[in-house]
C-alpha positions as CSV (number, residue, x, y, z in Angstrom):
1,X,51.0,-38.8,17.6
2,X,47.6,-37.0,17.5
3,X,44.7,-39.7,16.3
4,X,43.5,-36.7,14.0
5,X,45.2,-35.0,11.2
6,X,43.7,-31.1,10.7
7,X,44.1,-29.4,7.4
8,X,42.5,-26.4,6.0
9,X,38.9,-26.5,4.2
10,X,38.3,-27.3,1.1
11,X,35.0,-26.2,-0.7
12,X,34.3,-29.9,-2.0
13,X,34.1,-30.6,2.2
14,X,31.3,-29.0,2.6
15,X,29.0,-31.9,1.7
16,X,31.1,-33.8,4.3
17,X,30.0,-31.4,6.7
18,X,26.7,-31.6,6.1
19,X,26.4,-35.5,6.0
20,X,28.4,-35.3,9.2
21,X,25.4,-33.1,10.8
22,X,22.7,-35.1,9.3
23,X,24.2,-38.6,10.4
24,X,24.7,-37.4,13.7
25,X,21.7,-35.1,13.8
26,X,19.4,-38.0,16.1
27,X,22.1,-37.9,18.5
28,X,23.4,-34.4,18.8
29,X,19.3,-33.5,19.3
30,X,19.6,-31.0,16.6
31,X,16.4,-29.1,16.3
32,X,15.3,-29.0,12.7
33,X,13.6,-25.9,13.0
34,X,16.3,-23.6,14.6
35,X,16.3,-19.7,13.7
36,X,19.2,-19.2,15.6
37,X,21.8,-22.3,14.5
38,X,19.8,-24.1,11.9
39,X,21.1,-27.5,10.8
40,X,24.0,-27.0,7.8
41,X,23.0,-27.7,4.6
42,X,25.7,-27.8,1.8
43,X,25.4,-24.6,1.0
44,X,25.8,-23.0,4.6
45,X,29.0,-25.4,5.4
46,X,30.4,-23.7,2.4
47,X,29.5,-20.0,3.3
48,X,30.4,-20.6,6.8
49,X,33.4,-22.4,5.8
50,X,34.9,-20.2,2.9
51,X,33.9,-16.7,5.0
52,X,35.7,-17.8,8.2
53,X,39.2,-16.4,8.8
54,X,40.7,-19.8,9.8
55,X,38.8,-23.1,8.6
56,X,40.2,-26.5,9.0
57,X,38.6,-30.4,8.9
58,X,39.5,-32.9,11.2
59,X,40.1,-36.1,9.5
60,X,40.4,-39.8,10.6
61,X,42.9,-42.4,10.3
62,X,40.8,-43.4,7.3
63,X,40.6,-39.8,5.9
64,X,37.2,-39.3,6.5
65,X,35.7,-35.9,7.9
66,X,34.9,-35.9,11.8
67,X,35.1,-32.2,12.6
68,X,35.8,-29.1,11.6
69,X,36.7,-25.8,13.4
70,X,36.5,-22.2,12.5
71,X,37.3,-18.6,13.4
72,X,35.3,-15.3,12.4
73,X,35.4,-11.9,13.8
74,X,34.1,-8.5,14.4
75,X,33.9,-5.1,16.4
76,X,30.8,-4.4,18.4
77,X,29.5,-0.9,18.6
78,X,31.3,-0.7,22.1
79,X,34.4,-1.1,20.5
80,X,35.1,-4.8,21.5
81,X,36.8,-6.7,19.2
82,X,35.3,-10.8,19.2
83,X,36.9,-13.6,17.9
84,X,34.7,-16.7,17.6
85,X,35.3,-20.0,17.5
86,X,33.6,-22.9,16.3
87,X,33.7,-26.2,15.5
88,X,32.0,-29.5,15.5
89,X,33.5,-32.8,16.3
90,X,31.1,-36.0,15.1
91,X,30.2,-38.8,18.6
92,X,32.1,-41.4,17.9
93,X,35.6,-39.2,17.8
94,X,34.7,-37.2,21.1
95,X,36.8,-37.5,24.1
96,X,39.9,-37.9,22.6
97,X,40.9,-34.6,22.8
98,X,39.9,-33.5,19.1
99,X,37.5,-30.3,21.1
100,X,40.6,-29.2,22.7
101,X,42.6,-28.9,20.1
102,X,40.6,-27.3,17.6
103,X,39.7,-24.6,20.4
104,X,43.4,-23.9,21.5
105,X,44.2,-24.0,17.3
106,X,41.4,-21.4,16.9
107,X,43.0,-19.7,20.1
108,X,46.1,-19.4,18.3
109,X,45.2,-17.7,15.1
110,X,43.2,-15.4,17.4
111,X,46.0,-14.0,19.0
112,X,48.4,-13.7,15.7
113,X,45.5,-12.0,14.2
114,X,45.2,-9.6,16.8
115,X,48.6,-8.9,17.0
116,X,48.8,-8.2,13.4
117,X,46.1,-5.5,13.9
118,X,47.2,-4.4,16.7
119,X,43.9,-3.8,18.5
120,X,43.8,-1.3,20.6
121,X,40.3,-1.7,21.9
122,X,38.9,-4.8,24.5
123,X,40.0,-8.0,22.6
124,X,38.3,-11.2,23.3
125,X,37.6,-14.9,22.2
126,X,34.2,-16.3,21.9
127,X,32.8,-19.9,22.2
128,X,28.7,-21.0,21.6
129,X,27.2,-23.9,23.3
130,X,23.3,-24.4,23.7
131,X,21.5,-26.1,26.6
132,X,21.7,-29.3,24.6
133,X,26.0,-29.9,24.4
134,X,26.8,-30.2,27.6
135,X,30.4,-31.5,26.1
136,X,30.9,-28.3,24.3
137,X,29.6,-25.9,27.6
138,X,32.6,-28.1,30.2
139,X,35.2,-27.5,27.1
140,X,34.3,-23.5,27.0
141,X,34.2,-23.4,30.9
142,X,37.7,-25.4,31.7
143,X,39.1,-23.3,29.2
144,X,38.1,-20.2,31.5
145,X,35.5,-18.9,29.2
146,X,32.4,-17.4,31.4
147,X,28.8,-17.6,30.4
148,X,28.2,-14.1,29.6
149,X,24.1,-14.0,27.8
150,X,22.0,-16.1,26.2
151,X,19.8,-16.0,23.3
152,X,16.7,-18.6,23.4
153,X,14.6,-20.0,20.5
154,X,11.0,-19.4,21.4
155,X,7.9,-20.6,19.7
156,X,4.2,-20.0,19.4
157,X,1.9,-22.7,18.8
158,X,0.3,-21.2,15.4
159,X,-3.3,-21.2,16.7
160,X,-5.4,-18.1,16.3
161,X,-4.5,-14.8,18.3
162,X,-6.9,-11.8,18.9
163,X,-4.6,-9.1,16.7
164,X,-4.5,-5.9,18.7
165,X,-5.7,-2.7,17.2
166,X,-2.5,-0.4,16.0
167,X,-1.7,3.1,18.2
168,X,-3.5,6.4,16.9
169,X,-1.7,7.8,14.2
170,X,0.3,5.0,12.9
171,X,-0.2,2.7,9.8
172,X,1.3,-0.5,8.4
173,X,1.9,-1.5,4.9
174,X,4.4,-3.8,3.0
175,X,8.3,-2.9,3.2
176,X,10.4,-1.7,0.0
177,X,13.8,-1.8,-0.9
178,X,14.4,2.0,-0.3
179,X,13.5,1.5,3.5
180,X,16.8,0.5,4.0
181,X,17.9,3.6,5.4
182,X,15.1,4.6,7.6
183,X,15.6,1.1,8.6
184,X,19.0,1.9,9.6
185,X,18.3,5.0,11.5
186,X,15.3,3.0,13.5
187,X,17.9,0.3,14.1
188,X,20.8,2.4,15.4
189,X,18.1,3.7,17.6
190,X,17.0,0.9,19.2
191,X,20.1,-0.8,19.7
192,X,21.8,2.3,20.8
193,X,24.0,1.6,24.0
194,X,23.8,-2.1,24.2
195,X,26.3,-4.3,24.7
196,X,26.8,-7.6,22.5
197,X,25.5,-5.9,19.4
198,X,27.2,-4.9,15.3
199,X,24.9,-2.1,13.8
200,X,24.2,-3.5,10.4
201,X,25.1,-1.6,7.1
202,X,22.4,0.4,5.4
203,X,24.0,-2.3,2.4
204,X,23.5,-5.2,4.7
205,X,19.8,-4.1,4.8
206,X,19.0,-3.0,1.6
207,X,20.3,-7.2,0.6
208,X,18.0,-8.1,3.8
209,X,15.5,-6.5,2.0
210,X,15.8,-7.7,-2.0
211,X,16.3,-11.2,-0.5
212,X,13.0,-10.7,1.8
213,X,9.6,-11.6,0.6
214,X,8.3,-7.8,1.0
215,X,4.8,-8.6,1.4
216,X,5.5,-10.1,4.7
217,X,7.6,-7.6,5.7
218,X,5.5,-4.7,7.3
219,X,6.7,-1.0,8.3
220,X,4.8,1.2,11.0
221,X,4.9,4.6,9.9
222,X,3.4,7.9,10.9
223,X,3.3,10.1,8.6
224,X,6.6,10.1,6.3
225,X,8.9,8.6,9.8
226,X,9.5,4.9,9.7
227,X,9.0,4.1,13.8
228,X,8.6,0.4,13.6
229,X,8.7,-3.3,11.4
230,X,7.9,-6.7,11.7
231,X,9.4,-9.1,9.5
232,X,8.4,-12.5,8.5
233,X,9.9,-15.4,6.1
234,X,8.4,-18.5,5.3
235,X,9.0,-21.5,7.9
236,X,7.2,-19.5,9.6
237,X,9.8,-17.2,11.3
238,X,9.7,-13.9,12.9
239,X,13.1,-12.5,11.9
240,X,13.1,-9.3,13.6
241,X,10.7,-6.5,15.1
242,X,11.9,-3.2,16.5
243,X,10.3,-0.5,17.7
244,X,11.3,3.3,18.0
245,X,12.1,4.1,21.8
246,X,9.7,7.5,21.2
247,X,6.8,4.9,20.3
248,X,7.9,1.9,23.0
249,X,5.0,1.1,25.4
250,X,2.0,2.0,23.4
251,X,1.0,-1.4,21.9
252,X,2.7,-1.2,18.8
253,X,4.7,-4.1,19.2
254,X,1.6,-6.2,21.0
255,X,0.2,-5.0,17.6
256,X,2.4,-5.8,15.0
257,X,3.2,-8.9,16.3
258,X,-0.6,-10.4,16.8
259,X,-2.0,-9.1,13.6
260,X,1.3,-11.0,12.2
261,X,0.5,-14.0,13.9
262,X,-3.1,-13.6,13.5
263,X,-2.4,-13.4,9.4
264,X,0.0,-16.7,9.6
265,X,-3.0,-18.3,11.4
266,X,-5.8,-18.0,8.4
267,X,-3.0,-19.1,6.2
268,X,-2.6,-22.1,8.5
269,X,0.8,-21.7,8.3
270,X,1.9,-23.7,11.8
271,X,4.2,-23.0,14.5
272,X,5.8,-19.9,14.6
273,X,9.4,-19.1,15.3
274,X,11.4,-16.4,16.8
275,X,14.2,-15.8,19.2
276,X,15.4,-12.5,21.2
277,X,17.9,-12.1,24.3
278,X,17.7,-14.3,27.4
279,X,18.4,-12.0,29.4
280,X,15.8,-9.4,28.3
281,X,17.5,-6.3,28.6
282,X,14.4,-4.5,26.7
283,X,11.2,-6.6,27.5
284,X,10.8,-8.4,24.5
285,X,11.5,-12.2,25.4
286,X,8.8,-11.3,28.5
287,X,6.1,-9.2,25.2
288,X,6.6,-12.7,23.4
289,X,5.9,-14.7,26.2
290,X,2.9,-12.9,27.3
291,X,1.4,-13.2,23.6
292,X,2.1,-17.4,24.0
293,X,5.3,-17.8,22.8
294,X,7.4,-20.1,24.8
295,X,10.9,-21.1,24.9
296,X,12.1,-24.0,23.1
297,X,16.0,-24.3,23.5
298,X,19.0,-21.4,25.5
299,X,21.9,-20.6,22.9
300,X,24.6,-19.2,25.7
301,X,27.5,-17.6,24.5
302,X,30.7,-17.4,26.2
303,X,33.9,-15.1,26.5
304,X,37.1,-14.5,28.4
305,X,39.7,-12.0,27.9
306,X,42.3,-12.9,24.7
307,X,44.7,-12.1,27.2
308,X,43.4,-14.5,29.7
């Protein structure tokens, strides 16, 4: 008989979650500061929880909460249909098969919900480890799951920068809510032929927007066209910065992202946070690294064939 009885979440386990995490947290080297997978509060259990497609708890012989597992998807601009799953199971219950199951449970709704839909396009299954779980990396990889790229959490020491003078032609001010779609144009742009990536809605960025403090949020234009951003939230985090392709390799990013850093700086703000692709398809982790950022933690994501 298993040593763990799974049942589906309930929103009042979300604060289970969370003091699961924060008890743990020491152990499991959680990085307080993480952009990428910051540590759950309440809240985010709950959101993560109550928006997955599958969401279960693990719980003891004693009915307390030692894990939980999940399952979300989506369809990448290529067509490729993902289906993630996570999970979380606390020290003390590991290596008594609890990772396994929740993965091959997740595994399972994966492949009645693809049936269901009847995907037609590349289906597969995904799995997250970081540098840092080593347990959850061996259970991905036995499971046939392949490493296929990384995202890494860089940082910059928060000292004072030089800012770089902007291109001819082009001017900054602070974002508003009706950039949305330029900003979607500029994004599909950008992103336009590479793999691992969801355009966003113009919706999704007009709420980006509204929930953004807009006077961190800065827009290059020239003229009336939108050809780059740089956008900031308090932490200090640098959430995103694009740049048109017609515009790439002039200095407008080397410029947008030192004047930002440059303003954090007189407002003694601290560290500062970002993180790109570890692979660097486009050049950015190597821009960020040349500018003193430097990398703090590897997020690799896996994937294998649903059919696999």
């Amino acid at each position: 008989m298993p040593d763990h009885v799974l049942r589906p979440f309930r929103p009042d386990d979300a604060s289970a979650i969370h003091f699961l995490h924060a008890e743990h947290a020491a152990a499991d080297l959680v990085d307080a500061r993480a952009t990428i997978e910051p540590p759950l509060d309440p809240d985010g259990a709950r959101d993560r929880m109550a928006t997955a497609e599958w969401a279960v708890v693990a719980l003891d012989a004693a009915g307390s909460v030692v894990g939980w597992g999940s399952l979300r998807s989506w369809t990448e601009d290529d067509g490729t249909r993902v289906y993630l799953a996570g999970g979380y199971v606390a020290p003390p219950a590991r290596r008594r098969g609890l990772g396994g199951r929740l993965l091959r449970e997740s595994e399972a709704v994966a492949a009645r919900l693809a049936a269901d839909r009847a995907e037609d396009g590349a289906v597969v299954l995904g799995g997250n480890a970081s540098t840092v779980q080593d347990d959850r990396a061996a259970l991905l990889e036995r499971g046939g799951y392949r490493h296929v790229f990384s995202l890494v959490e860089m940082e910059h020491h928060g000292s004072p920068v030089r800012a770089r003078p902007l291109p001819d032609g082009v001017t900054v001010r602070a974002a508003v809510v009706a950039d949305a779609r330029p900003l979607h144009a500029l994004t599909a742009r950008v992103w336009a032929g590479r793999q691992f990536f969801e355009l966003p809605t113009e919706e999704q960025l007009r709420d980006w927007l509204r929930r953004s403090e807009l006077a961190l949020f800065k827009v290059a234009t020239v003229g009336d066209r939108l050809v780059g951003f740089v956008a900031v939230r308090r932490g200090p985090e640098i959430e995103d910065v694009q740049v048109d392709p017609g515009f790439q390799r002039r200095g407008l990013a080397t410029a947008l992202i030192t004047q930002t850093l440059a303003g954090l700086a007189e407002r003694e703000a601290g560290p500062v946070r970002l993180h790109t692709e570890g692979h660097d398809p486009a050049g950015a982790r190597s821009l960020y690294e040349r500018l003193g950022f430097q990398v703090v933690r590897e997020y690799r994501r896996y994937r294998r064939p649903l059919s696999g």
